[in-house]
C-alpha positions in Angstrom: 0.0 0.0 0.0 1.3 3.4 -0.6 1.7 5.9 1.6 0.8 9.7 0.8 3.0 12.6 0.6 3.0 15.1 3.4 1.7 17.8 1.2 -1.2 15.7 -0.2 -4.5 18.0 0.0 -6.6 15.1 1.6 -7.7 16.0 5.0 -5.7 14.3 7.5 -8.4 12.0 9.2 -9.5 10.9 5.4 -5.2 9.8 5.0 -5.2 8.2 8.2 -8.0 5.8 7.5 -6.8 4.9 4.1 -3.5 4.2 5.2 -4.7 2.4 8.8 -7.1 0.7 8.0 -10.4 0.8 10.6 -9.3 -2.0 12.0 -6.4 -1.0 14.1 -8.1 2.1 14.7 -6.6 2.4 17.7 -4.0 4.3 20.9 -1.5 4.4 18.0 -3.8 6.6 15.9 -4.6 9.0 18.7 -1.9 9.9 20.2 0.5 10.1 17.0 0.1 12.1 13.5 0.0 10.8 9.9 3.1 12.7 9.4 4.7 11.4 12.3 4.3 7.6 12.0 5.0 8.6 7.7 8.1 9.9 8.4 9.6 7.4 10.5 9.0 4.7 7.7 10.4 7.2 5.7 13.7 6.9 7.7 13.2 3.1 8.5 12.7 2.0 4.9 13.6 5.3 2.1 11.8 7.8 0.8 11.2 6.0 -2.3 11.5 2.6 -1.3 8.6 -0.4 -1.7 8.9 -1.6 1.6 7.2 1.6 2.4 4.0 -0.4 2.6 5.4 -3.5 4.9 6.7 -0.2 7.3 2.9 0.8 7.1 1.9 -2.9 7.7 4.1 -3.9 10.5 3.5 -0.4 12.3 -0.6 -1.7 12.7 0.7 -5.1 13.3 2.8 -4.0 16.1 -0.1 -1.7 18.0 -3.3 -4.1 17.4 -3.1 -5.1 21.1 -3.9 -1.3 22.1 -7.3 -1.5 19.9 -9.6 -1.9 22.9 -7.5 0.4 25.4 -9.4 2.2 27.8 -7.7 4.6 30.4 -8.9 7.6 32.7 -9.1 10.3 31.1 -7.1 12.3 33.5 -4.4 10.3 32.4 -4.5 11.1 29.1 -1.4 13.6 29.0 0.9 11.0 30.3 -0.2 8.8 27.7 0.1 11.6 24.9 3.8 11.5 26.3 4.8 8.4 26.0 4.1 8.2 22.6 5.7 11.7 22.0 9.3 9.5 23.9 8.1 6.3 21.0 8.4 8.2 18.0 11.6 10.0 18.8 13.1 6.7 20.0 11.9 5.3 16.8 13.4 7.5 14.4 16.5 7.3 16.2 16.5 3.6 15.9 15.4 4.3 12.4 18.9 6.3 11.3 20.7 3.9 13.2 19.8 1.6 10.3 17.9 -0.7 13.3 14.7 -3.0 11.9 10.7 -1.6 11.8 10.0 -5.7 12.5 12.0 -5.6 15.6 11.7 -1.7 16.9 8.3 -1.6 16.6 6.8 -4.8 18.5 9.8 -3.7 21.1 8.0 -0.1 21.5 4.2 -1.1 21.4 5.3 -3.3 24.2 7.0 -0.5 26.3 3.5 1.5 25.8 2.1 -1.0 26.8 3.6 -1.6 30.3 2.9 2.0 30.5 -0.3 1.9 30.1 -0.6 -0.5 32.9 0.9 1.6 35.2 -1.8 4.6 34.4 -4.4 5.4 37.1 -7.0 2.9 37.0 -10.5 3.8 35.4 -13.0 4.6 37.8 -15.9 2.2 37.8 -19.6 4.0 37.4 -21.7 3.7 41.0 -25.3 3.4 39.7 -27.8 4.8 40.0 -27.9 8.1 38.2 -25.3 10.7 37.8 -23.1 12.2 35.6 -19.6 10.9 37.1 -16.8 13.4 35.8 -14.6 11.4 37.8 -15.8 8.0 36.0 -14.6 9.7 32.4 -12.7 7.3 30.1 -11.1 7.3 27.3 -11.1 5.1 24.4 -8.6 4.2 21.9 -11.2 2.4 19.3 -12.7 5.6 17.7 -10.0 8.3 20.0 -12.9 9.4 22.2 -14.0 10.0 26.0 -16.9 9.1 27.1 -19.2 8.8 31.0 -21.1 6.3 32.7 -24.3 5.5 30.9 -26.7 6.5 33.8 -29.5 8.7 33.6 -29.2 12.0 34.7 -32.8 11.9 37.1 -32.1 9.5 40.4 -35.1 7.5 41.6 -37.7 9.1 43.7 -37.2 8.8 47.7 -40.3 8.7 49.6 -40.5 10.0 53.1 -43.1 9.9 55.7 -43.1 12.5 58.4 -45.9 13.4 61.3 -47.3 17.0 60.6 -45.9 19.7 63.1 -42.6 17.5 63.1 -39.6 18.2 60.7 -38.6 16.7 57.4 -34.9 17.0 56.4 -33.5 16.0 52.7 -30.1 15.4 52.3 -29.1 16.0 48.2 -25.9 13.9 48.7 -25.2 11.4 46.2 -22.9 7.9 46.3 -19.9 9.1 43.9 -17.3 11.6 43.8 -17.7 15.2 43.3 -15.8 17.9 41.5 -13.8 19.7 44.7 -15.1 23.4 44.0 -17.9 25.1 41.9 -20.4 23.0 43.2 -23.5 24.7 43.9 -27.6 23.3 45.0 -30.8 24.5 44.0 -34.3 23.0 44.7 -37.7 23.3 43.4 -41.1 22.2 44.8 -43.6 20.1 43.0 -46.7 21.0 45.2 -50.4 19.3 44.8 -49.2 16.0 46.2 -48.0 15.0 43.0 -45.0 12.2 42.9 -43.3 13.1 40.1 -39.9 14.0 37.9 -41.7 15.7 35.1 -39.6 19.3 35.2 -42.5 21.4 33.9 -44.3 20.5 37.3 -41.9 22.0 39.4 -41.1 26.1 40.6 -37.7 26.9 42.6 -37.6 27.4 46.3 -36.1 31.0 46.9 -32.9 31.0 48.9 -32.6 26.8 48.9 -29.1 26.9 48.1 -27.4 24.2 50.1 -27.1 20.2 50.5 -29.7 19.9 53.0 -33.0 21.4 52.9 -35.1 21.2 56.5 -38.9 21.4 56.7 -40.0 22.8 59.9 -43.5 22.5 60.7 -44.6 19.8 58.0 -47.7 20.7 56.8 -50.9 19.0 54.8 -49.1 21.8 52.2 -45.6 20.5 51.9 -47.3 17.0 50.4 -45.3 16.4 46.9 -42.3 16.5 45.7 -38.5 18.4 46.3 -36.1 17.9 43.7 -32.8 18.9 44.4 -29.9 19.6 41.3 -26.0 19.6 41.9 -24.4 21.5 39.7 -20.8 21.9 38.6 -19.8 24.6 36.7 -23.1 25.3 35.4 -23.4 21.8 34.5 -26.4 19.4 36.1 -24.8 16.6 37.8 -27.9 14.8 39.3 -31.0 15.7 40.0 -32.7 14.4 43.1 -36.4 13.7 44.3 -38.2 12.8 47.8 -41.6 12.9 47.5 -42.8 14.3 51.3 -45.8 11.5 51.7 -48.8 10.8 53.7 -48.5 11.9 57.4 -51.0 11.3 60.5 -51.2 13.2 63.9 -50.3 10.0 66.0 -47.1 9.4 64.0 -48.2 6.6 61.8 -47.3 6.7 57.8 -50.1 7.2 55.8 -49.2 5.0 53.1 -47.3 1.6 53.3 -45.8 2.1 50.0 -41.6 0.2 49.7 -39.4 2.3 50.7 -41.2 4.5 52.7 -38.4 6.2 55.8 -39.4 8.4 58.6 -37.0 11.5 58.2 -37.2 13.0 61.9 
């Protein structure tokens, strides 16, 4: 297969999948340029020179282990310089008149020890979120991508006695950014039990993690939906639907789930 000149007016992405195939699209492709991996068969095998194509062939070869890589995405920098260190080792091993078929099994290797030595991927804590801290990144298409949760988390119900106090903690079960994190609730009144947004109306100057109700009254009967925010950016949204409540202290309802918030 031959490879294309650098000055060739095809867009980039369009060269590198004609001359990587699809099929080892992978770390190799994202963290090095066409003109980078072109001009150290170049060196390896001559400008000119029909081995051009076995360079190209034994480059994929050599990195078809890394196809299916996934890695924090925090770590992606690290990674990015590793392969930065592989290409200039290369073409040094390249003017030294060294071998593609030996240097480059011998340097997906070394990336690959690397790679193990990355921060671990965070696994996703269901139920609901968007996890920041859970981002990955993969090598088979060069993208990043979050845990596949919804943003809404399931309804909590509460029972409390009228006249006593209902508390609602808008804490959730996976790691938050350190700063810019900010609260804001709204009220779906009516005694409706729902996560349909158009139901609900902010509560002025609710602004923090915990929201305290104090007297519950036959009015407070629906639902408070809390949102964490970073940045401007939903995290979760949260719901606890204030239930059924009696003047001797007995739950209204016997619905799964229920808790007496006191």
């Amino acid at each position: 297969m031959a490879l294309l000149a650098p000055g060739s007016a095809v867009p980039s992405a369009l060269v590198a999948l004609t001359v990587f195939r699809a099929s080892a699209w992978a770390c190799l492709l994202c963290f090095t340029s066409y003109n980078e991996r072109l001009q150290i068969c170049q060196i390896f095998a001559g400008l000119e020179s029909p081995d051009l194509g076995k360079c190209e062939e034994a480059f994929t070869d050599a990195f078809k282990g890394l196809l299916d890589t996934e890695i924090n995405y925090d770590e992606r920098s690290h990674l990015h310089d590793a392969f930065t260190r592989m290409t200039h080792s290369l073409q040094e091993v390249a003017a030294a008149q060294g071998s593609f078929r030996v240097a480059f099994p011998h340097a997906a290797e070394k990336i690959q020890k690397i790679i193990l030595q990355l921060k671990e991927v965070q696994a996703c804590i269901p139920p609901c979120g968007l996890q920041e801290v859970a981002r990955r990144f993969r090598c088979r298409g060069c993208y990043s991508t979050v845990c596949d949760l919804p943003l809404d988390c399931p309804v909590q119900d509460l029972t409390v006695t009228r006249g006593h106090q209902a508390m609602f903690f808008c804490t959730v079960n996976f790691q938050l950014p350190k700063e810019e994190i900010t609260y804001s609730w709204k009220f779906a009144g009516g005694g409706l039990r729902t996560q349909d947004l158009s139901y609900f109306r902010e509560i002025p100057r609710a602004r923090g993690y915990l929201a305290r109700i104090r007297p519950v009254q036959p009015t407070h009967r629906g639902t408070f939906s809390c949102v964490i925010t970073h940045d401007q950016r939903p995290l979760a949204r949260l719901y606890f639907f204030l239930n059924g409540y009696s003047f001797d202290g007995t739950a209204a309802a016997t619905n799964k789930g229920i808790f007496k918030a006191l």
